[in-house]
MIDRENRO-196794 format. One record per residue (C-alpha): residue in one letter; x, y, z. Coordinates in nm, 4 decimals. Layout:
N
pavex | X | Y | Z
A | X | Y | Z
...
END
This chain:
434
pavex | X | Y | Z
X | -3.3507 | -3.1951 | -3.2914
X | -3.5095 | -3.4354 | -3.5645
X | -3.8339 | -3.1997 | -3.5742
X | -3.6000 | -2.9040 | -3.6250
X | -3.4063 | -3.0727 | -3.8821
X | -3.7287 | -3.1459 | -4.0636
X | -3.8260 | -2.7719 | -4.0450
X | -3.5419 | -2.6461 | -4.1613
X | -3.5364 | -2.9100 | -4.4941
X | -3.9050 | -2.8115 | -4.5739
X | -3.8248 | -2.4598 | -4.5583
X | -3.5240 | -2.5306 | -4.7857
X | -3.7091 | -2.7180 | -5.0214
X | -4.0258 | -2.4579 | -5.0699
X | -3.7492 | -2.1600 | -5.1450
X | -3.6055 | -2.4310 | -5.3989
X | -3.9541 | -2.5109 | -5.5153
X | -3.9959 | -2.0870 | -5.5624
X | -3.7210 | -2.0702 | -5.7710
X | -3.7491 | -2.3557 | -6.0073
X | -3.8937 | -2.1529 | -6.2280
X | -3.5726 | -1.9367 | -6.2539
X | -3.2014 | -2.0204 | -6.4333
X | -3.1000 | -1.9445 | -6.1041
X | -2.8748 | -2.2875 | -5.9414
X | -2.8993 | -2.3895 | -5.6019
X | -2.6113 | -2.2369 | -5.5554
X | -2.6571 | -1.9054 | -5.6341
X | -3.0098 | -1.9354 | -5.4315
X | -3.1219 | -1.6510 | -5.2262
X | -3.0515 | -1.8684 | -4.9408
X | -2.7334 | -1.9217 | -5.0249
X | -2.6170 | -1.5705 | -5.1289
X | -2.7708 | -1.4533 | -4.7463
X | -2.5162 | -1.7177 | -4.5880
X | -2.1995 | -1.5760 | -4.7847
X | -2.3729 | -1.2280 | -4.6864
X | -2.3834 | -1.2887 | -4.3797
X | -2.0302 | -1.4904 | -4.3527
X | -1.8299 | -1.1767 | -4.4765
X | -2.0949 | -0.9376 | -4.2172
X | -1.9203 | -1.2086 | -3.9313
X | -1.5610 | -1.1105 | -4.1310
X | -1.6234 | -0.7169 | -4.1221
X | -1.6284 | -0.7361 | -4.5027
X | -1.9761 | -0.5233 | -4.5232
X | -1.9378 | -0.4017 | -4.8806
X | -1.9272 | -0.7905 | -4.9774
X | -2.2406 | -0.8245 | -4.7563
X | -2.4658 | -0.5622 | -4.8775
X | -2.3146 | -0.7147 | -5.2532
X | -2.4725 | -1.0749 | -5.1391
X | -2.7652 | -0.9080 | -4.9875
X | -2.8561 | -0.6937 | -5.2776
X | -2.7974 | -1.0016 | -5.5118
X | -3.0415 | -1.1853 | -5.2728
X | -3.2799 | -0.9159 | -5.2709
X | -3.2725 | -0.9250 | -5.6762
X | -3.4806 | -1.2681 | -5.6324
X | -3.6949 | -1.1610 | -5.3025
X | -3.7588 | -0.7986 | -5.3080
X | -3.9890 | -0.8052 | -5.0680
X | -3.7819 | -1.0051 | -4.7871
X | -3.7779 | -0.8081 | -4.4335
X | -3.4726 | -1.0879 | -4.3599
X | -3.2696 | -0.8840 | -4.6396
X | -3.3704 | -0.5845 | -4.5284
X | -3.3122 | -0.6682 | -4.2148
X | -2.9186 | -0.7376 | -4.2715
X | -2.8722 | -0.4767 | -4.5170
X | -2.9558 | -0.2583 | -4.2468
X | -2.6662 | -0.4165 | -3.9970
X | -2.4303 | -0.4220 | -4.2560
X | -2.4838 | -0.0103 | -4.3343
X | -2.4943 | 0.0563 | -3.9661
X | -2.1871 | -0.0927 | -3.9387
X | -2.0201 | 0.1235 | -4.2602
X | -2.1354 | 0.3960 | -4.0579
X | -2.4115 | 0.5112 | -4.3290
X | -2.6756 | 0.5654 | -4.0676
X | -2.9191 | 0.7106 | -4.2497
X | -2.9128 | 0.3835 | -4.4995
X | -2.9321 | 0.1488 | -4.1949
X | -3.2778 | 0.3390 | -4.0944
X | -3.3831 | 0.2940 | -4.4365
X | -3.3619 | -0.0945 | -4.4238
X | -3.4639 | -0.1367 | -4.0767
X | -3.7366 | 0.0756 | -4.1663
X | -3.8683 | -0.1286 | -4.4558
X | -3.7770 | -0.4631 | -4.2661
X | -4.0352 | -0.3321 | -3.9880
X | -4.2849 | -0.2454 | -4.2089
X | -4.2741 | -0.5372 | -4.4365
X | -4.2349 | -0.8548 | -4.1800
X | -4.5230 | -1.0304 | -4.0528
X | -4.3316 | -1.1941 | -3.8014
X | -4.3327 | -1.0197 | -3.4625
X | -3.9930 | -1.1003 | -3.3238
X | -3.8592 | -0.9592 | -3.6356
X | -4.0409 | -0.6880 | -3.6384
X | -3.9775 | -0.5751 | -3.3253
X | -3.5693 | -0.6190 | -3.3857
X | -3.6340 | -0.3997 | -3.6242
X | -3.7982 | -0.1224 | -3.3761
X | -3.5532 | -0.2077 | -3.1530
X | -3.2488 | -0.1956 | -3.3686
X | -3.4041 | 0.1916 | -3.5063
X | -3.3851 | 0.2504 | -3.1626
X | -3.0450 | 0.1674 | -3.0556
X | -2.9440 | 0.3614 | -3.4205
X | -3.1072 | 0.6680 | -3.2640
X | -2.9094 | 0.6312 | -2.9484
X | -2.6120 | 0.6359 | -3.1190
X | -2.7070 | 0.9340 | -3.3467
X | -2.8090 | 1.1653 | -2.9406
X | -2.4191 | 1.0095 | -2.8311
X | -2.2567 | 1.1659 | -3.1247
X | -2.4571 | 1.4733 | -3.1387
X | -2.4600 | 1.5633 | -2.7604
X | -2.1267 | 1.7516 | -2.7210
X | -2.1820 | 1.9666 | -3.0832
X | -2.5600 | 1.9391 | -3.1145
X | -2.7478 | 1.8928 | -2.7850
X | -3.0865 | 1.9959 | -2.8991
X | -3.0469 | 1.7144 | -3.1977
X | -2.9818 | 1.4722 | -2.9306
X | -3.2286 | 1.5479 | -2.7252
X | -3.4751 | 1.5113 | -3.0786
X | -3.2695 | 1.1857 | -3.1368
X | -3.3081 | 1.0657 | -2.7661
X | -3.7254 | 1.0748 | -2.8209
X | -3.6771 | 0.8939 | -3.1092
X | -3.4873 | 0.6500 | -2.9757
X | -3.7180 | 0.5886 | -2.6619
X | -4.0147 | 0.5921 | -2.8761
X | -3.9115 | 0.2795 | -3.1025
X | -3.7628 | 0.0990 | -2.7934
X | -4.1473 | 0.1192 | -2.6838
X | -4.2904 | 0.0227 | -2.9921
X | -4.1004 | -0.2894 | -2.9899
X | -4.1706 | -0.3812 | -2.6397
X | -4.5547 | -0.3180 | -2.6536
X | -4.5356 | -0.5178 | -3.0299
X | -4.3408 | -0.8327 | -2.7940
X | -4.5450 | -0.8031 | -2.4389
X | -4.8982 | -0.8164 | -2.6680
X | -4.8186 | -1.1175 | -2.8693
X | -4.8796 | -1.4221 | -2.6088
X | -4.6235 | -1.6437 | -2.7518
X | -4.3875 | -1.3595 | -2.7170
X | -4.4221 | -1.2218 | -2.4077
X | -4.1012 | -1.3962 | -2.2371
X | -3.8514 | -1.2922 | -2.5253
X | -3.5354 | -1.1320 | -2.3639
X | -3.5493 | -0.8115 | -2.6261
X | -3.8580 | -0.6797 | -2.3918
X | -3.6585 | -0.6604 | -2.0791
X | -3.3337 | -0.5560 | -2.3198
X | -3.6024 | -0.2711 | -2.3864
X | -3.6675 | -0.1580 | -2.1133
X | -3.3218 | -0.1182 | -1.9681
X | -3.2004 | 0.0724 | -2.2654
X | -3.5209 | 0.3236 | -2.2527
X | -3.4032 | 0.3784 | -1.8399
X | -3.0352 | 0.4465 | -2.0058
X | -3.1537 | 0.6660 | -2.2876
X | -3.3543 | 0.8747 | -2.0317
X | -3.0646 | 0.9335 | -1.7872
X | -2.8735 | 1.0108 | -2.0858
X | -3.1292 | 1.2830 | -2.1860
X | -3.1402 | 1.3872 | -1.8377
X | -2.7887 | 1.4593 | -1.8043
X | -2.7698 | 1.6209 | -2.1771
X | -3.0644 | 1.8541 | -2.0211
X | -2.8372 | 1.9296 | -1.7474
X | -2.5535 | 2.0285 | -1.9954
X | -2.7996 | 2.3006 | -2.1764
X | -2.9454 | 2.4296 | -1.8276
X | -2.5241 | 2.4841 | -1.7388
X | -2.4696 | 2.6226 | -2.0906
X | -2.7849 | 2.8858 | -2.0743
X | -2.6016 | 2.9376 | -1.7389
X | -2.3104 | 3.0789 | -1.8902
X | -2.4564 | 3.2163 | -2.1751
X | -2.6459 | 3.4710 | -1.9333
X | -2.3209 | 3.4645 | -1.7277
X | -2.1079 | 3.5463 | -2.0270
X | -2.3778 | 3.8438 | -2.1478
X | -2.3970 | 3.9974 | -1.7628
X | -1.9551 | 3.9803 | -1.7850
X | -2.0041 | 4.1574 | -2.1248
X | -2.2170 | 4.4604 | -1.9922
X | -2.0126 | 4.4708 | -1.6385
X | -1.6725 | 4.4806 | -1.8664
X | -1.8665 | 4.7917 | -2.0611
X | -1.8474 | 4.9638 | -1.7090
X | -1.5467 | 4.7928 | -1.6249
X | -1.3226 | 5.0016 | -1.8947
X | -1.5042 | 5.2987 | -1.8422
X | -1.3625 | 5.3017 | -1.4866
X | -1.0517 | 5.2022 | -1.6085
X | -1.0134 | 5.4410 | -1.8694
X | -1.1220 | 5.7361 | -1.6292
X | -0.8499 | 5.6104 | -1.3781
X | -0.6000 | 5.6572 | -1.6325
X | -0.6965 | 5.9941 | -1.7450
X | -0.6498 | 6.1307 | -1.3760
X | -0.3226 | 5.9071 | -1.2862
X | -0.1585 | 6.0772 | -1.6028
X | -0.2399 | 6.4055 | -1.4409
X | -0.0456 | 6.3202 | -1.1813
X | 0.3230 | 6.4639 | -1.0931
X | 0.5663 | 6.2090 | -1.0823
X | 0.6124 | 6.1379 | -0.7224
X | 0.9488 | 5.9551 | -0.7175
X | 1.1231 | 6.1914 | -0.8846
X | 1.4830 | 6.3383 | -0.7127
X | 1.5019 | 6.6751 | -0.5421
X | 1.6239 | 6.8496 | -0.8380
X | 1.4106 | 6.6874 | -1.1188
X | 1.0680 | 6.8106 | -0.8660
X | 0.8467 | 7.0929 | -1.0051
X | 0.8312 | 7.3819 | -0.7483
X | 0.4731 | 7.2481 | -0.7025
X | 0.5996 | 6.9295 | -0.5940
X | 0.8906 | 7.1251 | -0.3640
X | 0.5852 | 7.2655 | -0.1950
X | 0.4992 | 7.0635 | 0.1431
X | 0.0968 | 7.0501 | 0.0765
X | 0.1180 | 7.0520 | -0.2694
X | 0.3276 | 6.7529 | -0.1725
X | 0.0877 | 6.5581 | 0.0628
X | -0.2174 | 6.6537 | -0.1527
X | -0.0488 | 6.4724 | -0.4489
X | 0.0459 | 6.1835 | -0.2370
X | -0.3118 | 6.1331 | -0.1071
X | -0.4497 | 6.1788 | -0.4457
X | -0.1905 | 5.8601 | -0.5793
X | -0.2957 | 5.6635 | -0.2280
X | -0.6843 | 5.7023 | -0.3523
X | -0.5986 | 5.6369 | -0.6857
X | -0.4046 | 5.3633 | -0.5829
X | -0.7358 | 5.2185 | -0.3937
X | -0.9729 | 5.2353 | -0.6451
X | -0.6892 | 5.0274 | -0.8734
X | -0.7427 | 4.7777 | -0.6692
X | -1.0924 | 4.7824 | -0.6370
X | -1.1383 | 4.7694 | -0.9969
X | -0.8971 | 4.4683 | -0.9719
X | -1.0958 | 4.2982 | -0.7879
X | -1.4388 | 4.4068 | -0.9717
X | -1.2353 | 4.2624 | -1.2750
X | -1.1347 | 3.9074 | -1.1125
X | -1.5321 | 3.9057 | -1.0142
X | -1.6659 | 3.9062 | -1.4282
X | -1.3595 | 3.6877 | -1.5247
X | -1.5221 | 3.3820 | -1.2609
X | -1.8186 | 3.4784 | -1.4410
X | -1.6394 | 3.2937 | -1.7320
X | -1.4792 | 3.0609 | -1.6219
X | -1.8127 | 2.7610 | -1.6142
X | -1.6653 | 2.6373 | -1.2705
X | -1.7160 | 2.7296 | -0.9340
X | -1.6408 | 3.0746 | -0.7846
X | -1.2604 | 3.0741 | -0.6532
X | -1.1480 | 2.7818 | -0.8776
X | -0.9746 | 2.7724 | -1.1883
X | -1.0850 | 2.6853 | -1.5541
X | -0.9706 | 2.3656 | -1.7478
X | -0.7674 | 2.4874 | -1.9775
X | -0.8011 | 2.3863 | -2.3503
X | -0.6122 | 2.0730 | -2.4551
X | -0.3002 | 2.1156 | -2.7149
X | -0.4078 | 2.1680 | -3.0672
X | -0.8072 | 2.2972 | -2.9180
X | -0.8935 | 2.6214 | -3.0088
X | -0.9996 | 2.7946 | -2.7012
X | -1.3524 | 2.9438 | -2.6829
X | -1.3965 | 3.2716 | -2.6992
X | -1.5256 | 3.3238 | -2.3657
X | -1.2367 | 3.1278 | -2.2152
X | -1.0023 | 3.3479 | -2.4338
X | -1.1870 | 3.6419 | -2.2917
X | -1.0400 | 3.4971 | -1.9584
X | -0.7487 | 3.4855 | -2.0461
X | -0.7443 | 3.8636 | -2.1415
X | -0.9216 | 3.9532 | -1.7762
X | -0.6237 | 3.7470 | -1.6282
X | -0.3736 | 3.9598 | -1.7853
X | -0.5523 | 4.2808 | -1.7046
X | -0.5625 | 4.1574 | -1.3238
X | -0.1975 | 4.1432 | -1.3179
X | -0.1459 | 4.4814 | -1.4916
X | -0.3861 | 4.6306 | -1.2770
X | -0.2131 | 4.4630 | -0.9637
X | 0.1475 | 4.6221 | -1.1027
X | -0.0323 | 4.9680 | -1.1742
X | -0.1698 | 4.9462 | -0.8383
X | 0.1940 | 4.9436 | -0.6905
X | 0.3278 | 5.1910 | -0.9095
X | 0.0828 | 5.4392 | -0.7676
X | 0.1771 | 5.3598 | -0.4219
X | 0.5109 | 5.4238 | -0.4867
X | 0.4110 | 5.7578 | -0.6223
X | 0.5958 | 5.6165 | -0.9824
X | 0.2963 | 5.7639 | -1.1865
X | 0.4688 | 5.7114 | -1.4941
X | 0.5116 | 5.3082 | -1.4724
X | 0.1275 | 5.2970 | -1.3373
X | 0.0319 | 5.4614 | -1.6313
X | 0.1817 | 5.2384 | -1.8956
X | 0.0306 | 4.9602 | -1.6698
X | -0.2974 | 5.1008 | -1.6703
X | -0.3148 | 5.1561 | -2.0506
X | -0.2363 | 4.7687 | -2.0723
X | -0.4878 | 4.6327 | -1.8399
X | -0.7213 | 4.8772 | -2.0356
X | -0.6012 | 4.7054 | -2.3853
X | -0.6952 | 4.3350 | -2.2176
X | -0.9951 | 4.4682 | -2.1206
X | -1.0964 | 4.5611 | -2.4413
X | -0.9659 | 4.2628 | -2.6184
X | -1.1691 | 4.0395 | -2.3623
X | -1.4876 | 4.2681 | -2.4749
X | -1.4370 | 4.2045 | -2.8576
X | -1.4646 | 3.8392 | -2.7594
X | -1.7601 | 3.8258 | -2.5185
X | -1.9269 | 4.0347 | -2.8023
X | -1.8273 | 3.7684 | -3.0860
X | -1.9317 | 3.5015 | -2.8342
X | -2.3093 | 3.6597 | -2.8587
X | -2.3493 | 3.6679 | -3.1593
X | -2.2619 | 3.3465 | -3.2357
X | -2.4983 | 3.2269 | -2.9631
X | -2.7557 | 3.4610 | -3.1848
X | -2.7004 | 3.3427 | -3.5135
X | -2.6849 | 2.9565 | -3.3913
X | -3.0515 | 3.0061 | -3.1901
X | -3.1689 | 3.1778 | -3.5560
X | -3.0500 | 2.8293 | -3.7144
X | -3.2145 | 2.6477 | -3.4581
X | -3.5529 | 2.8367 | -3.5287
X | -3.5170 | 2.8451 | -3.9348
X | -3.4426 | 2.4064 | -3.8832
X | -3.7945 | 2.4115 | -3.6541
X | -3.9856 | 2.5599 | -3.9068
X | -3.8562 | 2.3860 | -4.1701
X | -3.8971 | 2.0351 | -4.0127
X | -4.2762 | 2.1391 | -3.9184
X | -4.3267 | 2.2154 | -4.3064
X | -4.2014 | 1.8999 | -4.4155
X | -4.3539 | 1.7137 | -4.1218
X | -4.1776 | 1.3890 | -3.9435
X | -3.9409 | 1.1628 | -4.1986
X | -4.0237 | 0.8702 | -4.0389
X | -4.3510 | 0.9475 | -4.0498
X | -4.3366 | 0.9602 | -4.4242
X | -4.1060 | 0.7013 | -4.5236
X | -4.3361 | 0.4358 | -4.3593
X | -4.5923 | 0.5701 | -4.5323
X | -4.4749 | 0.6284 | -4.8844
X | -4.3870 | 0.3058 | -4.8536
X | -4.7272 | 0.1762 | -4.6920
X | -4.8796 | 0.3093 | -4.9753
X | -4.6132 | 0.1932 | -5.2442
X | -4.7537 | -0.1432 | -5.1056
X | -5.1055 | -0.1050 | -5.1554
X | -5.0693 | 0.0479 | -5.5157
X | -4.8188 | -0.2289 | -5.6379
X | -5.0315 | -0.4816 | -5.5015
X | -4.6859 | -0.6011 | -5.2922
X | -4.8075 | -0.8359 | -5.0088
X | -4.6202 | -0.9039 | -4.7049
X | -4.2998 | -1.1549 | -4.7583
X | -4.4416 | -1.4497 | -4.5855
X | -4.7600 | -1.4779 | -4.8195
X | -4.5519 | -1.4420 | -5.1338
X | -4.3050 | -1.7598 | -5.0627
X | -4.6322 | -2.0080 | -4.9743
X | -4.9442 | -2.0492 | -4.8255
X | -4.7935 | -2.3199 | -4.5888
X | -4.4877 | -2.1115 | -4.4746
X | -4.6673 | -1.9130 | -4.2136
X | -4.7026 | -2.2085 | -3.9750
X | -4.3458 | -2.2526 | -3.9832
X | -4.3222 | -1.9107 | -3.7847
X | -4.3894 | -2.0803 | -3.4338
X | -4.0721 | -2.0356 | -3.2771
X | -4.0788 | -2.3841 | -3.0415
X | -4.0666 | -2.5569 | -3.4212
X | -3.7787 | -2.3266 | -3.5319
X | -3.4120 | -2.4234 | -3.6342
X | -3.1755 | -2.2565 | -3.4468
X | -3.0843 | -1.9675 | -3.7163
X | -3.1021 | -1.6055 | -3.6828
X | -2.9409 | -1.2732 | -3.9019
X | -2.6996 | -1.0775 | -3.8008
X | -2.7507 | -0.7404 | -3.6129
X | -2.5158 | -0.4406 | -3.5924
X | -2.3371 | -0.3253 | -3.2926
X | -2.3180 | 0.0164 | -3.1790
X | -2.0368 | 0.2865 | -3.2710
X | -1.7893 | 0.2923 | -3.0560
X | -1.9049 | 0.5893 | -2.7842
X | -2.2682 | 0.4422 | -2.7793
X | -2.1003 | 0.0370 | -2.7574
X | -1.9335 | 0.1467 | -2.4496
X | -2.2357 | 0.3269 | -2.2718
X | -2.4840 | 0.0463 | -2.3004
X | -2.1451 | -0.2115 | -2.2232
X | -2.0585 | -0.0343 | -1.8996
X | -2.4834 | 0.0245 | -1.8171
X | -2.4965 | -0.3709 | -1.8441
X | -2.1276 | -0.4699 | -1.7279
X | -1.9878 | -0.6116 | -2.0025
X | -2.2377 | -0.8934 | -2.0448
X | -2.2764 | -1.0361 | -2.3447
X | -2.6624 | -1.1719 | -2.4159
X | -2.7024 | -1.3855 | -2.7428
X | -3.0467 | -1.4714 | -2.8937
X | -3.1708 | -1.6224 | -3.2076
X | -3.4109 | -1.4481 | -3.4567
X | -3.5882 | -1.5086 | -3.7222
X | -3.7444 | -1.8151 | -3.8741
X | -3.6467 | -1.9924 | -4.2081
X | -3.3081 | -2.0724 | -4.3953
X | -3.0728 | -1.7834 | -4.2753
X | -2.7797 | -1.8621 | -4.1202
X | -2.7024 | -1.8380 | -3.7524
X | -2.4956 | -1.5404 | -3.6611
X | -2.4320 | -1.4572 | -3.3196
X | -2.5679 | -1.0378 | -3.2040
X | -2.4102 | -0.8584 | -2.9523
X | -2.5594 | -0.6072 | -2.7545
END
């Protein structure tokens, strides 16, 4: 405890020595403003801690540390793309491994959370988030497992877990786009079966109107219908007619399970209050209410009432229709969504991989500014201090996951709670959650 106690006062006194050349107090010292950073980070007060950090940063530009929490604190405001920023730079500016890699590792769990959110609206995106997400969780584990003094620190196996969670995640968001393509085709073969569908329909009605009224009294018949054969012909002609009703009933229930996305013979979930229903499931809907216009129209004709079956007919054929208009809308929004999708590809290939760039704009911002890495501008005699057997127990705070993401990875690991220190020097210990 003595040795670490010693640490921990040299390292204090070379950041005072750094800034004795500045008005800045002891007070107001970089180390100081990352402790009342990190304090209101602990308090959920992340606008005060990306204030301390900034103020910190003022003094050490190039400190991964700062970047480092600046990066918790904006994951935890929710500004994602501000959080990759600073993990970014804090990965590409530390020479210390363990850091680093929290950094790889943090980008990682960020991208998670981006394929969670995106999955239900957006599953291509988080499938592209998913690799990007595995990919850093690798990065940090090789960076760890090739350093020797590294090689037992807990983030490897943490790792490793998460890239076996984000893969079954994928796996199951793969399975949602096979079911969707499913009932895309599904949805497209109900759409040219309903063409056929109303023809039928439509043809059926033509020829029931023709029909005599069948039910009519003894003194409201035509003298056709007073005529035995005439009789019986018309009668057989409603029976047939009656048959082919409910054939085309039950060709109709057939292309409404089409629709439905669940198994043949059992119902659809309906939407929730306040949900707008999708088209296709409205097209359901329609197909439903044909069915049981169809089924009435069907009785009307065996009871010879040719009259009733046709105003039954005509509204099963209006349904029909209506469900049609849908399944057609539905298309072409499938259409102009896999245009998007291709228009997005092309653009991304022109502009080539942000990531990608952003490391190396700022790679290259190094080299031309001269910047060198953060441990080599405080003092030559700092970099020993990195052994982490020698270190004080301190560490920098790291965000926790939105909500959806937080409970995946709590329910993959039940609940438990693993705590680890990171990062050498004068920052002050607060506890990470994963």
């Amino acid at each position: 405890m003595k040795r670490h106690n010693l640490k921990y006062l040299l390292i204090l006194l070379i950041v005072s020595v750094t800034m004795t050349g500045s008005a800045i107090s002891f007070a107001e010292s970089p180390r100081e403003l990352v402790e009342k950073g990190n304090a209101a980070y602990k308090a959920g007060n992340y606008d005060d801690a990306l204030s301390a950090y900034d103020q910190a940063a003022k003094e050490r530009p190039s400190d991964a540390y700062i970047d480092f929490n600046k990066g918790a604190a904006f994951f935890r405001k929710g500004d994602l793309d501000k959080a990759k920023d600073a993990w970014e730079k804090s990965a590409l500016g530390s020479t210390d491994i363990p850091l680093e890699a929290e950094s790889l590792y943090n980008l990682g769990t960020l991208e998670f959370s981006k394929a969670t959110q995106a999955q239900a609206a957006d599953p291509k995106a988080a499938l592209e988030a998913g690799n990007r997400s595995v990919r850093y969780y690798h990065e940090a584990k090789d960076l760890l497992s090739k350093s020797p003094k590294d090689r037992s620190n807990p983030l490897i196996q943490d790792a490793s877990e998460n890239i076996e969670l984000v893969r079954r995640t994928m796996k199951s968001i793969q399975e949602a786009m096979a079911r969707q393509q499913e009932m895309a085709q599904n949805q497209k073969q109900a759409a040219e079966e309903l063409k056929e569908l109303i023809d039928k329909q439509s043809d059926l009605n033509d020829r029931a109107q023709s029909q005599p009224d069948a039910s009519q009294t003894p003194e409201k018949k035509s003298p056709e219908a007073e005529q035995p054969e005439a009789n019986k012909q018309a009668q057989d002609a409603l029976q047939d007619m009656a048959k082919e009703q409910e054939q085309l009933r039950e060709q109709t229930r057939k292309t409404s399970e089409k629709l439905s996305g669940a198994e043949p013979g059992k119902p659809a979930t309906p939407p929730s209050s306040g949900q707008v229903p999708d088209p296709a499931q409205a097209a359901k809907d329609h197909l439903d209410q044909a069915q049981a216009r169809q089924k009435e129209a069907e009785d009307k004709l065996k009871a010879g009432q040719t009259p009733e079956a046709s105003e039954n007919q005509e509204a099963a054929l209006e349904e029909m229709k209506n469900a049609l208009d849908l399944l057609q809308y539905k298309d072409s929004q499938n259409k102009d969504s896999q245009g998007k999708d291709s228009q997005n590809k092309d653009v991304q290939k022109q502009q080539g991989d942000p990531t990608d760039q952003t490391k190396q704009g700022q790679a290259e911002q190094q080299q031309e500014a001269g910047t060198q890495p953060q441990d080599q501008q405080n003092q030559a005699g700092q970099a020993d201090l990195q052994d982490q057997d020698n270190q004080p127990e301190s560490g920098s705070p790291i965000a926790l996951m939105p909500d959806d993401a937080e409970r995946i990875l709590g329910e993959e690991k039940e609940n438990k709670k693993i705590r680890r220190q990171v990062g050498p020097g004068w920052y002050q210990d607060v506890d990470k959650d994963w």
